[in-house]
C-alpha positions in Angstrom: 0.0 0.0 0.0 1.4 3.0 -1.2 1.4 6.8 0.8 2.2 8.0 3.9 0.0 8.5 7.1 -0.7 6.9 10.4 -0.1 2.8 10.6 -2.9 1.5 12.9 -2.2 -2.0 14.4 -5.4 -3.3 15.0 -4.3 -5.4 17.3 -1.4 -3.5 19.6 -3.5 -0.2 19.3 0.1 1.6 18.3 0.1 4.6 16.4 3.3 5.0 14.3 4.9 8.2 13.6 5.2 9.3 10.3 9.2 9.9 10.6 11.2 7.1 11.2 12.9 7.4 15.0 16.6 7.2 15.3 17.5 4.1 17.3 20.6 4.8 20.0 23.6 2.8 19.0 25.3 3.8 23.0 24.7 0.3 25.0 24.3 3.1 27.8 21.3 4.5 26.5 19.7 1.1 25.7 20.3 0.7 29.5 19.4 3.6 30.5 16.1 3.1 28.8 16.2 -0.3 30.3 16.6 1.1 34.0 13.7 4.4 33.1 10.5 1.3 32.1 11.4 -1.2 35.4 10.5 -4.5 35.8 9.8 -4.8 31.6 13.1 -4.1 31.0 14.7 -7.1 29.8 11.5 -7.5 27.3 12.2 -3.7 25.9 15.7 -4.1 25.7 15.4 -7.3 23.5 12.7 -5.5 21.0 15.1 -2.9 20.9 18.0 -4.7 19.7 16.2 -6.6 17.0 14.6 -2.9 16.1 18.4 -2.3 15.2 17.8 -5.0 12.5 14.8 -4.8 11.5 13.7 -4.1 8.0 11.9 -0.5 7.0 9.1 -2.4 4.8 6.3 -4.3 4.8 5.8 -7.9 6.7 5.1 -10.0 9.5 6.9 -10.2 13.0 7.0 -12.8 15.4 7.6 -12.1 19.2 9.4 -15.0 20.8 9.4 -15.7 24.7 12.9 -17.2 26.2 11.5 -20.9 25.4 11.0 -19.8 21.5 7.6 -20.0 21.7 5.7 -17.7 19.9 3.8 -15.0 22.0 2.6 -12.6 19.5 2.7 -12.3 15.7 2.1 -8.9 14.2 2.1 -7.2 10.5 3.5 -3.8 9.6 3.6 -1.5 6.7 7.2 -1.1 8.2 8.5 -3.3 10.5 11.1 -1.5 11.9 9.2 1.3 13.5 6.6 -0.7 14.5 9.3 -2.9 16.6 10.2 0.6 17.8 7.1 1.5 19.1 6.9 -1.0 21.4 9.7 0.0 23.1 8.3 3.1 24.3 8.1 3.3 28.8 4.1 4.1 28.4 1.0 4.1 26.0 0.6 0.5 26.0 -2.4 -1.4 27.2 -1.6 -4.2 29.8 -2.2 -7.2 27.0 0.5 -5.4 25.4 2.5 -4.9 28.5 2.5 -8.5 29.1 3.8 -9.2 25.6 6.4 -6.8 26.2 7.6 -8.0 29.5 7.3 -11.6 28.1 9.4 -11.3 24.6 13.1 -12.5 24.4 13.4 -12.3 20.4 12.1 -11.0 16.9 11.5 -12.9 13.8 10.5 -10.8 10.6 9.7 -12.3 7.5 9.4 -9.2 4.5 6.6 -9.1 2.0 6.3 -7.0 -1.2 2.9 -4.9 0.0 0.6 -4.4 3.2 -1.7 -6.5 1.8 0.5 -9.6 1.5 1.7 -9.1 5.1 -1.9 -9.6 5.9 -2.8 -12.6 4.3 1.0 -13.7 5.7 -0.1 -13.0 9.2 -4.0 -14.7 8.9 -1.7 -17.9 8.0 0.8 -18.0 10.6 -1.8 -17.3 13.6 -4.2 -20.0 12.6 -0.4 -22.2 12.1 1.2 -21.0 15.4 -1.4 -20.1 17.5 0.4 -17.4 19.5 -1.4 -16.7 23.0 -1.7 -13.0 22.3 -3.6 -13.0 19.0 -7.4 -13.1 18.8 -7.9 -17.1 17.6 -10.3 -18.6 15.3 -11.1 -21.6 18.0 -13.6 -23.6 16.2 -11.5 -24.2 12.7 -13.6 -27.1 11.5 -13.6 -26.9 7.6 -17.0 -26.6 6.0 -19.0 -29.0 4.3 -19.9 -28.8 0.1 -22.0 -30.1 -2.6 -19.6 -31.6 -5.6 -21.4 -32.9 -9.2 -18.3 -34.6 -10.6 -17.1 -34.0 -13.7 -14.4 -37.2 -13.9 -17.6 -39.9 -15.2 -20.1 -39.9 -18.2 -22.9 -39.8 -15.2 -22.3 -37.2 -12.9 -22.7 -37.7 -9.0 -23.9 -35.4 -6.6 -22.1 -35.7 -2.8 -21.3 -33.7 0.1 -17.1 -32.6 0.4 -15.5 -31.8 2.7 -11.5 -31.2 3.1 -8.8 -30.9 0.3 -10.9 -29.9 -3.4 -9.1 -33.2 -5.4 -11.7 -34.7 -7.3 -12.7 -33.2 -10.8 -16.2 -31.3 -10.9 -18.2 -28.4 -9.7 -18.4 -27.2 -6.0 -20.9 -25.7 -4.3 -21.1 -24.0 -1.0 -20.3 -23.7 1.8 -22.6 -24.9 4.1 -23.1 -24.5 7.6 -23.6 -28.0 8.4 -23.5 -31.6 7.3 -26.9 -31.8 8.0 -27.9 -28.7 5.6 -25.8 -30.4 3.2 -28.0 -33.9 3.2 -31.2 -31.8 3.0 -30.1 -29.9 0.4 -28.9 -32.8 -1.7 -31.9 -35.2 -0.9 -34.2 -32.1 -2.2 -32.2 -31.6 -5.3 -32.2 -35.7 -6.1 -35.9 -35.2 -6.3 -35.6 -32.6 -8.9 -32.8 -33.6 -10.8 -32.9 -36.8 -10.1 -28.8 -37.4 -10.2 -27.0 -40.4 -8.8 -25.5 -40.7 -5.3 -24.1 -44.1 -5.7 -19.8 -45.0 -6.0 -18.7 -45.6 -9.2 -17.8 -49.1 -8.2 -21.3 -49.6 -7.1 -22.5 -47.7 -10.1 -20.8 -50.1 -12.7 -22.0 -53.1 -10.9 -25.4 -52.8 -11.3 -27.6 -54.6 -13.5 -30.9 -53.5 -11.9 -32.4 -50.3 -10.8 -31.6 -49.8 -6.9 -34.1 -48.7 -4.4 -33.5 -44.7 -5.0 -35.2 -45.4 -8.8 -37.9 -46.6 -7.0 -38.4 -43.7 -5.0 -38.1 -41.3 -7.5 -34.6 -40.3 -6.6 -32.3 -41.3 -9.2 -33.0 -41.7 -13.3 -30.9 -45.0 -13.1 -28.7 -44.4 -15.5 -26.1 -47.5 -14.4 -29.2 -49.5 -16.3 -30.1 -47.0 -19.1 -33.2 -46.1 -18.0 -32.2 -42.7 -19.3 -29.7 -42.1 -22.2 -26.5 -40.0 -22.0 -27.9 -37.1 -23.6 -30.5 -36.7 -20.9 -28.5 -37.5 -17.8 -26.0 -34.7 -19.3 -29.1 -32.0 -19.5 -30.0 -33.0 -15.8 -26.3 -32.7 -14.4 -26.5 -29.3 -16.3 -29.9 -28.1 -14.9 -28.5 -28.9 -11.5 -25.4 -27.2 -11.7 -27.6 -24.0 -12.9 -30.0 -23.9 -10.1 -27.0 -24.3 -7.7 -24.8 -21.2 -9.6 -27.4 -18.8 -8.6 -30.0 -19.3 -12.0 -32.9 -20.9 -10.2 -35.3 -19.0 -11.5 -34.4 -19.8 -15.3 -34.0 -23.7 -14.4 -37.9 -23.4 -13.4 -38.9 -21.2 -16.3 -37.4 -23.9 -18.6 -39.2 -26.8 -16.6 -42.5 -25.4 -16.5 -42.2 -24.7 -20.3 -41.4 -28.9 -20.5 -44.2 -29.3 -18.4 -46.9 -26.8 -20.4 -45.2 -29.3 -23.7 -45.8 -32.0 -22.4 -49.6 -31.2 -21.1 -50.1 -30.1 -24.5 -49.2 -33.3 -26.5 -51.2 -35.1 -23.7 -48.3 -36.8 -22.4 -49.2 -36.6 -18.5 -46.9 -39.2 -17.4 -44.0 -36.9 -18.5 -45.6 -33.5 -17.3 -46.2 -35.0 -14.0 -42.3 -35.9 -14.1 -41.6 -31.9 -14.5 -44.3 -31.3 -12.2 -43.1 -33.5 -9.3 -39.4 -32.0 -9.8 -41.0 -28.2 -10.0 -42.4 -29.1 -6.6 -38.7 -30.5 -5.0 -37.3 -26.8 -6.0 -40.0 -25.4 -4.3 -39.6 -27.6 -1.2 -35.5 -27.0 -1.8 -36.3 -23.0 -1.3 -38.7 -23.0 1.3 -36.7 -25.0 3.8 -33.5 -22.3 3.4 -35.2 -20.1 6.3 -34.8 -16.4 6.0 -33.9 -16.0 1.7 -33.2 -12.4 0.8 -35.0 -10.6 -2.3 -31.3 -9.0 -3.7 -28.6 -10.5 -2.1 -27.6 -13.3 -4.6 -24.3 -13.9 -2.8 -23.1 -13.0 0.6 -21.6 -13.8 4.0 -22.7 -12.1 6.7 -21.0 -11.6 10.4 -22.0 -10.1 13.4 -20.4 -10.1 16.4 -21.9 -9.4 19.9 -19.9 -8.6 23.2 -20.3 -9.5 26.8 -19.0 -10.6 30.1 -15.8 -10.1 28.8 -16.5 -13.0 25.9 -16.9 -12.6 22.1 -20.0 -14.3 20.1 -19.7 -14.0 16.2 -22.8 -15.4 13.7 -21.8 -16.7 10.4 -24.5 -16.3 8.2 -24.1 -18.2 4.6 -26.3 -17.0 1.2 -25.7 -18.3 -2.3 -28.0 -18.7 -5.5 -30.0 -16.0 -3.2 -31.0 -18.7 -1.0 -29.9 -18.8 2.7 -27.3 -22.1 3.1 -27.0 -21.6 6.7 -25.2 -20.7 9.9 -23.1 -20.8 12.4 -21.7 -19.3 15.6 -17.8 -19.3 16.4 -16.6 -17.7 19.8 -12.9 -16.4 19.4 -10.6 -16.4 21.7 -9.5 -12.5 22.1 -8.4 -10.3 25.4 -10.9 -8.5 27.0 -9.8 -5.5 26.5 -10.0 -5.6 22.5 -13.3 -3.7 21.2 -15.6 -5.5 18.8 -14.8 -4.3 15.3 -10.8 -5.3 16.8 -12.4 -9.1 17.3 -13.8 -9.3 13.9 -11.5 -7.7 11.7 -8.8 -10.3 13.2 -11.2 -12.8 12.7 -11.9 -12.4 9.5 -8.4 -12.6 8.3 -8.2 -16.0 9.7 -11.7 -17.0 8.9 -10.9 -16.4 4.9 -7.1 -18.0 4.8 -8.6 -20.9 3.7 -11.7 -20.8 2.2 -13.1 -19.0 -1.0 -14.9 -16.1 -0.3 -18.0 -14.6 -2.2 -18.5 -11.6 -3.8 -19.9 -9.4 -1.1 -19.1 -9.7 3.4 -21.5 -7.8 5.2 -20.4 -6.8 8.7 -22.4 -5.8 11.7 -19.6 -3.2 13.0 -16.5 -1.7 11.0 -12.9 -3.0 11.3 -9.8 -1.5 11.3 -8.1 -1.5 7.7 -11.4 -3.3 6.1 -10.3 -1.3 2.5 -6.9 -3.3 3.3 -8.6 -6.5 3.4 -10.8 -6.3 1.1 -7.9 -5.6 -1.4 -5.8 -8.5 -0.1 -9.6 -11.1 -0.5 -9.8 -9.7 -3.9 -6.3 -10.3 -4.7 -6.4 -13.9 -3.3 -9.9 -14.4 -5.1 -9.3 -12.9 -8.7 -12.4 -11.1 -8.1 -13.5 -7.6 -6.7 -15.1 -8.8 -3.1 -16.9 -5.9 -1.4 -16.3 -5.5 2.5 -19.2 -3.4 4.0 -21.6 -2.3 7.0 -24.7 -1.8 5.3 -26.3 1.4 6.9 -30.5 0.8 5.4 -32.0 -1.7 3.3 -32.0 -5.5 3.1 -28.4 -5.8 3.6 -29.4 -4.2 6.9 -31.6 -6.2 8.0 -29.7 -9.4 7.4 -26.9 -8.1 9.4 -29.6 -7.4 12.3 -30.9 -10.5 11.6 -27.6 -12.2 11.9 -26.6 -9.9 15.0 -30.1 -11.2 17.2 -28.7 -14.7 16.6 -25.3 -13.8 17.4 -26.7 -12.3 20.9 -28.3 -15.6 21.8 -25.7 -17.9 21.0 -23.1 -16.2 22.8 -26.2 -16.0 25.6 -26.4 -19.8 25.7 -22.8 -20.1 25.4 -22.4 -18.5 28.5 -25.4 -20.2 30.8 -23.5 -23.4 29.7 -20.3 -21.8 30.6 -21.7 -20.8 34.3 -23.2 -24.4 34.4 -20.0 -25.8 33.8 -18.1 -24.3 36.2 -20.3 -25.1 39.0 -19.8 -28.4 38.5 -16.0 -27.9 38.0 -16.3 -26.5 41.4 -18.6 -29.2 43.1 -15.4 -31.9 41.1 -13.1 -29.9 43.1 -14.9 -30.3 46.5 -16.1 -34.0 46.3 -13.0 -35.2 45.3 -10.5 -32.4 46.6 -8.9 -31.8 43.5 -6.1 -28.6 43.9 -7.7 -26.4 42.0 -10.5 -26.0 39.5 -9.7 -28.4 36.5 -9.4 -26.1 33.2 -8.2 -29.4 31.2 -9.7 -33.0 31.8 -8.9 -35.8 30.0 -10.3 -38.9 30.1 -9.5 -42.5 28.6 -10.6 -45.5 27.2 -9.7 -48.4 24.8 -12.6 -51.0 22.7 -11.4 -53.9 21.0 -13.1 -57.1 20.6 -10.7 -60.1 22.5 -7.8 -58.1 21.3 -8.8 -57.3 17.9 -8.5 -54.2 16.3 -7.7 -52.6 19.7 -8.0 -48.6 19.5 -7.0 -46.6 22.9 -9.1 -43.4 23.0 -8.8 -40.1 24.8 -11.1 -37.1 25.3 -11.0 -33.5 26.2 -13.1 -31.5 28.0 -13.0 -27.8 30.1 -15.1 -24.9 30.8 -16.1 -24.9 27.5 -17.4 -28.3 27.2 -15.5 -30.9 24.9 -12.8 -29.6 23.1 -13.6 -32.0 20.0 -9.8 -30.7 18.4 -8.2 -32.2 21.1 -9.2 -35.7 20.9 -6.5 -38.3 20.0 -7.1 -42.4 19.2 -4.1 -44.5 19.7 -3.9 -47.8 17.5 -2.4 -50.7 20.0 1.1 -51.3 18.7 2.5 -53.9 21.6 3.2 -57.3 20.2 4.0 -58.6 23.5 0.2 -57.3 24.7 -2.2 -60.5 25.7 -5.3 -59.9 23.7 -7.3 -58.4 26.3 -5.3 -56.6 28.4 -7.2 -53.8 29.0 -4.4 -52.9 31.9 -1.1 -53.5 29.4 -3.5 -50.9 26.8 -4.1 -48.6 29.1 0.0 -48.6 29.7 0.6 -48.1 26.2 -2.1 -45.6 26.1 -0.8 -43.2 29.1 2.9 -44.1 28.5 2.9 -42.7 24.3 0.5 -39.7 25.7 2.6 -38.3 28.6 6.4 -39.2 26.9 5.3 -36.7 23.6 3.6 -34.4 26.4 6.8 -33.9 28.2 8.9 -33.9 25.1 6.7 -30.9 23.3 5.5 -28.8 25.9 7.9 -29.4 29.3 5.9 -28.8 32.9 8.6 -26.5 33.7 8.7 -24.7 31.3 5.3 -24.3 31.2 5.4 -22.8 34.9 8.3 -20.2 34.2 6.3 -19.1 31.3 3.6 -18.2 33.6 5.7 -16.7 36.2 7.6 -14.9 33.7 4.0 -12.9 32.8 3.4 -12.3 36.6 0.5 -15.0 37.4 -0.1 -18.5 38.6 -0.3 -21.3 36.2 -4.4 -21.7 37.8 -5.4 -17.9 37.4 -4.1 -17.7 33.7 -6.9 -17.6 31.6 -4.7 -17.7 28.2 -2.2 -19.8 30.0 -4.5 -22.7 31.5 -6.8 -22.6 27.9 -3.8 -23.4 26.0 -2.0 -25.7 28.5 -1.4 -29.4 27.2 -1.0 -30.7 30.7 -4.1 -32.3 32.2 -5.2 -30.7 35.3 -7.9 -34.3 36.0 -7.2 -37.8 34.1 -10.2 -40.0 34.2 -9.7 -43.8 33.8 -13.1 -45.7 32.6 -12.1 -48.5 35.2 -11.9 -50.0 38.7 -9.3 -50.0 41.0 -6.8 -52.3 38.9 -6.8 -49.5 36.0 -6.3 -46.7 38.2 -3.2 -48.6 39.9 -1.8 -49.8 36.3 -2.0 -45.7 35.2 -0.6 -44.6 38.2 2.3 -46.9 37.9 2.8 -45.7 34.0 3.3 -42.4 35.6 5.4 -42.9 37.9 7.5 -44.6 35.6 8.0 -41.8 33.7 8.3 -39.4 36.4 5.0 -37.5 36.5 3.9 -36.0 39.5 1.1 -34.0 40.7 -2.0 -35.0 38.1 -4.7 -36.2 40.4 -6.1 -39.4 38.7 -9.6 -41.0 39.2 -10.9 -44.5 37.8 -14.3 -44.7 37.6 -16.2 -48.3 37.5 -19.9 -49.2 37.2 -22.0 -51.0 39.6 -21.8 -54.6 39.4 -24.7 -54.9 36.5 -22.5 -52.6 34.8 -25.5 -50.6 34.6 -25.2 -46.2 34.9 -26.0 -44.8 38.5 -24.2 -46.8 40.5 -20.9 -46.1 39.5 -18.1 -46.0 42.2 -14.4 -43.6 42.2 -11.7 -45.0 42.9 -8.9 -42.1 44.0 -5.4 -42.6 44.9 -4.4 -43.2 48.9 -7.8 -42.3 49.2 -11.3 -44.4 50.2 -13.6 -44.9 47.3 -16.2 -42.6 46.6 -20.1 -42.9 45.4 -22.4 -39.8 44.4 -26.2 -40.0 44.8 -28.3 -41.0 42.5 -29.8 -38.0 40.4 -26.6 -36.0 41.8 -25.4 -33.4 38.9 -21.8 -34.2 39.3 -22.7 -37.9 38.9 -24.4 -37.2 35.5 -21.6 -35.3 34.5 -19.0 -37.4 34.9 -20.9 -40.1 33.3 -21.3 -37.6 30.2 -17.5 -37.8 30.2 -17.2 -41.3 30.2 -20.1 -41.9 27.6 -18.1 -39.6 25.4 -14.6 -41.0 25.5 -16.8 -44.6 25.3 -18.6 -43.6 22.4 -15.3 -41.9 20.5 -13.1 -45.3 21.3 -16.5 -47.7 20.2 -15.8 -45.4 16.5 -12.7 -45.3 16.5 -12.6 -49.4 17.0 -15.3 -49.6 14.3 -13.7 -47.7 11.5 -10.5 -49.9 12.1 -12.4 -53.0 12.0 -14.8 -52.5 9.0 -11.3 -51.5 7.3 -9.9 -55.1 8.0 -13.4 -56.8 7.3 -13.1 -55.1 3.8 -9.7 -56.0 3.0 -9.2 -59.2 4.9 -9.7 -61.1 1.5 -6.9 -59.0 -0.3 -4.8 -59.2 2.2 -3.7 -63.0 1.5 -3.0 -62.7 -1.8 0.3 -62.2 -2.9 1.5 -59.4 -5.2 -1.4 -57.6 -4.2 -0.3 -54.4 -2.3 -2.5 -50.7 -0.6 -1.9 -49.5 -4.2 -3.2 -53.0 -6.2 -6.2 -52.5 -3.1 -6.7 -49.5 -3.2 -7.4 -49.8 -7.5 -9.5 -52.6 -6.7 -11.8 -51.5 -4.0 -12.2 -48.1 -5.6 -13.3 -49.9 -9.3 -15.5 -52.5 -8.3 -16.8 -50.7 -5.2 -17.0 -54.1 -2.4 -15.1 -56.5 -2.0 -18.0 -59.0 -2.6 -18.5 -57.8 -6.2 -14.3 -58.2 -6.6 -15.2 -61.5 -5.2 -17.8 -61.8 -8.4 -16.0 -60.8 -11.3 -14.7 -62.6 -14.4 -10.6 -62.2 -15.2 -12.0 -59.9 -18.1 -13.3 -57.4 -15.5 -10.1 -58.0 -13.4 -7.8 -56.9 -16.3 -9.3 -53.8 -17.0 -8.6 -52.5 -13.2 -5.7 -49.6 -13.5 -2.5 -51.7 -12.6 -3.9 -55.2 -12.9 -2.5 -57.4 -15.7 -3.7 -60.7 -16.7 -1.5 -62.9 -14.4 -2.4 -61.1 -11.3 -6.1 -60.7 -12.5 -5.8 -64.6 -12.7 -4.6 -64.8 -9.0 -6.9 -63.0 -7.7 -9.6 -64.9 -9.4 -8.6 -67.7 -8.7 -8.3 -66.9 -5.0 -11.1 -66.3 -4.5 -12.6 -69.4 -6.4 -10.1 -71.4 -4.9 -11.6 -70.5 -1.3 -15.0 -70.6 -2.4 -14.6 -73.9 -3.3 -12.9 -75.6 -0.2 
């Protein structure tokens, strides 16, 4: 960005000085600046001497604590005054301060414009996650609609993740379940298929969606090419934004149709008219104008941060969803958003026009740098009358009562963090509990589990499955698992993210580890460990930390009554008597939430693992066949029962099968049938 004014971090909330300062080369005046600002003296005098280096251009700077972890990372039209700033005795808010105080070293990396340090910096604080920044918590990518383009009949399916497969996307959408709606409607109207390719070529029927009036069935040729083609293209239309011409062009079938008397075939058109009509009726609030948007609004209170995502395309409304970003108090709500937003677009197209409830700092700036990273002109706005307006108030109403909710649940949690604390005289208020569990079925396919949870409920990003490794485990051993389990969790734990030097960090910033709210969020260490199990499963964890040299996590196993049924379940503690709750107690419920959620995620975990082995368990034995030779099969033929079916002909025409190993397999699997 070209010209000269006033830089505005959005963030810091330091003005820069249109002159560049003149940076003392004396070591006495870099202490005698050092002695003037106190106890953040060793912070200043670090920013200082990396000021000396720094670069006078555009880019992104990274504050570094004594560990090297990163506390803060920043952008700047010019980098070396901005370092400068900070190194000023007053001005500073006390998030700042602490950054300051905190900070042993600079990284700068230089950009050619403003608008590429911003995209730059989006990237590297959804990447590093640096305490200081606002964060986008809840990163979870969003789901779409794809009609392939990569077969002569096109599917329709929900995506999500990495964009690989040839064909057209549409979305985003707020939700999985939106997604299924949405599709379900549009098989009605367009009536495309759904199926696997390997399922589709190994038809020789019409499956149950024909029957339903889902699918034209064109795996049997109930409909030619040409017409499939026209349907995929109809449905493609309707989902760029031309519904209303896709409906004008079936009614006109339809009137055709009527005309020549064939009913059958207008009340085709007609059924499908009626499927778009259900399709744009259940979008909820669809605006008159707005053809393509995303709208935001953010609400503040209690010190918390509640943004609504609001989704339109095709000028219908594809959903929302409410995010609640981590940010310091003190930051102001067009601060919040304007950080958010950065992050929110880094990966993910944007459309053609964002609608905010309250303006940001540098919103022209961003705007150029989503334009730049689009190919498009995107508009960045707060609509001031109109429809626009009324979506954002819209959007804002909702934003009010989900951040209401969020904190009722927040208030509900912690009382019974609080009533944990006193039943079972935990040290302090857990901010992180874990809790574990393994499934298996006599050894099989054994999958250790663990789950998250805090004051904000289940931290769903912090989950982790562990696949049993030990050859020297009896099948069964639920105690030698639940070794594994701890013993790979807390060695990594104390390899990435030391206790110690988790501690000095916090006394560094001038609080205790338990009254850090950024510190404690962010922590890895586990302030509770739950153990789904009796007394034998809480010794065998104990002794797999101890082993290793962790001290101080309370532990408690927790076992159900003797019918193994919920209610009666008893704690087991260390050096302590066993304890049991009530029935109907709160705290009982909720720790049985815990362990029905780390029993449910190992249970799917266990599942996915073993349907994986059921579906390759007849590949597996023969030789020459390898994940690549699998992978060709399973993704051609669709099952393995229809492998199991097919003629050395079919075989041969998989990618990478020639005719010997087409004749193994074949015979393989007649070889077994027959014995």
């Amino acid at each position: 960005m070209a010209g000269r004014g006033k830089d505005i971090d959005p963030a810091s909330e330091l003005v820069e000085d249109d002159e560049e300062q003149v940076l003392p080369d004396s070591e006495e005046l870099e202490l005698a600046i050092g002695e003037a600002i106190g106890p953040r003296a060793g912070g200043r005098a670090a920013l200082l001497r990396h000021a000396k280096l720094a670069p006078s251009s555009p880019g992104v700077y990274r504050m570094l604590d004594a560990a090297g972890e990163v506390l803060y990372v920043g952008k700047a039209k010019n980098i070396k005054k901005r370092i400068t700033s900070y190194t000023r005795p007053t001005g500073h808010d006390t998030r700042i301060e602490r950054v300051i105080a905190a900070t042993a070293a600079v990284e700068f990396v230089t950009t050619a414009t403003e608008t590429e340090a911003l995209l730059l910096e989006a990237n590297l604080i959804k990447r590093l996650r640096p305490r200081f920044n606002v964060l986008l918590r809840d990163d979870k990518s969003f789901p779409y609609i794809i009609i392939t383009s990569d077969h002569w009949a096109p599917q329709i399916l929900k995506h999500r993740g990495a964009r690989s497969r040839q064909g057209s996307y549409f979305g985003p959408f707020a939700s999985v379940w939106a997604v299924n709606r949405t599709i379900t409607a549009l098989q009605r109207a367009f009536l495309l298929r759904s199926c696997s390719d390997g399922f589709f070529e190994s038809r020789t029927r019409p499956c149950l969606l024909h029957q339903i009036k889902r699918c034209s069935a064109p795996c049997t040729q109930e409909i030619d090419f040409a017409e499939y083609a026209e349907l995929a293209r109809e449905a493609k239309a309707f989902l760029s934004g031309k519904s209303q011409a896709v409906r004008d062009e079936l009614s006109g079938e339809m009137e055709k149709a009527s005309t020549a008397l064939d009913f059958e075939r207008a009340a085709i058109y007609r059924d499908r008219l009626a499927a778009l009509s259900a399709t744009q009726s259940t979008q909820g609030i669809n605006p008159r104008s707005t053809e393509e948007a995303d709208v935001f609004a953010i609400h503040q209170e209690g010190g918390y941060s509640g943004i609504e995502v609001f989704f339109f395309r095709t000028g219908q409304n594809w959903g929302n969803r409410a995010y609640f970003p981590k940010a310091d108090r003190s930051l102001g709500p067009g601060e919040v958003l304007g950080a958010f937003l950065a992050q929110f677009y880094d990966d993910k197209p944007c459309p053609a026009v964002i609608l905010l409830s309250h303006d940001i700092p540098e919103r022209e700036l961003l705007a150029e740098a989503l334009s730049i990273k689009t190919g498009r002109r995107v508009e960045v706005s707060v609509p001031q009358r109109g429809e626009k307006k009324e979506l954002v108030a819209h959007a804002l109403v909702n934003a009010r009562e989900a951040l209401g909710r969020k904190l009722a649940d927040t208030s509900s949690q912690q009382k019974l963090l609080r009533a944990l604390v006193e039943t079972f005289g935990l040290p302090r208020v857990p901010r992180r509990i874990e809790v574990y569990d393994n499934s298996h079925i006599q050894g099989s396919n054994a999958v250790g589990a663990m789950i998250v949870a805090g004051q904000a409920g289940f931290q769903k990003n912090q989950y982790r499955k562990f696949n049993i490794r030990s050859a020297e485990l009896t099948p069964g051993d639920d105690f030698g698992m639940m070794r594994e389990m701890l013993e790979r969790r807390f060695k990594r734990l104390m390899a990435e993210a030391p206790r110690a030097e988790t501690e000095a960090a916090a006394a560094m910033l001038g609080v205790a580890p338990a009254e850090s709210d950024d510190l404690e969020s962010d922590s890895p260490w586990p302030d509770l460990v739950l153990i789904d199990g009796g007394q034998g499963q809480l010794n065998a964890a104990r002794e797999t930390l101890a082993a290793l040299g962790v001290t101080g996590v309370p532990m408690i196993g927790v076992a159900k009554g003797p019918d193994r049924d919920a209610g009666n379940e008893t704690f087991y503690l260390a050096d302590k008597p066993a304890v049991k709750l009530p029935p109907r107690d709160p705290l009982l419920y909720f720790i049985q939430r815990l362990r029905d959620e780390a029993h449910r995620f190992a249970i799917g975990s266990h599942r996915t693992r073993r349907k994986k082995d059921i579906r390759e368990a007849g590949l597996q034995e023969i030789r020459g066949i390898g994940p690549t030779r699998k992978r060709a099969l399973l993704h051609h033929f669709g099952t393995l029962k229809a492998i199991e079916r097919a003629s050395l002909g079919d075989l041969a025409q998989v990618p990478g099968i020639n005719e010997e190993t087409a004749r193994k397999i074949h015979d393989f699997f007649h070889e077994s049938a027959s014995r």
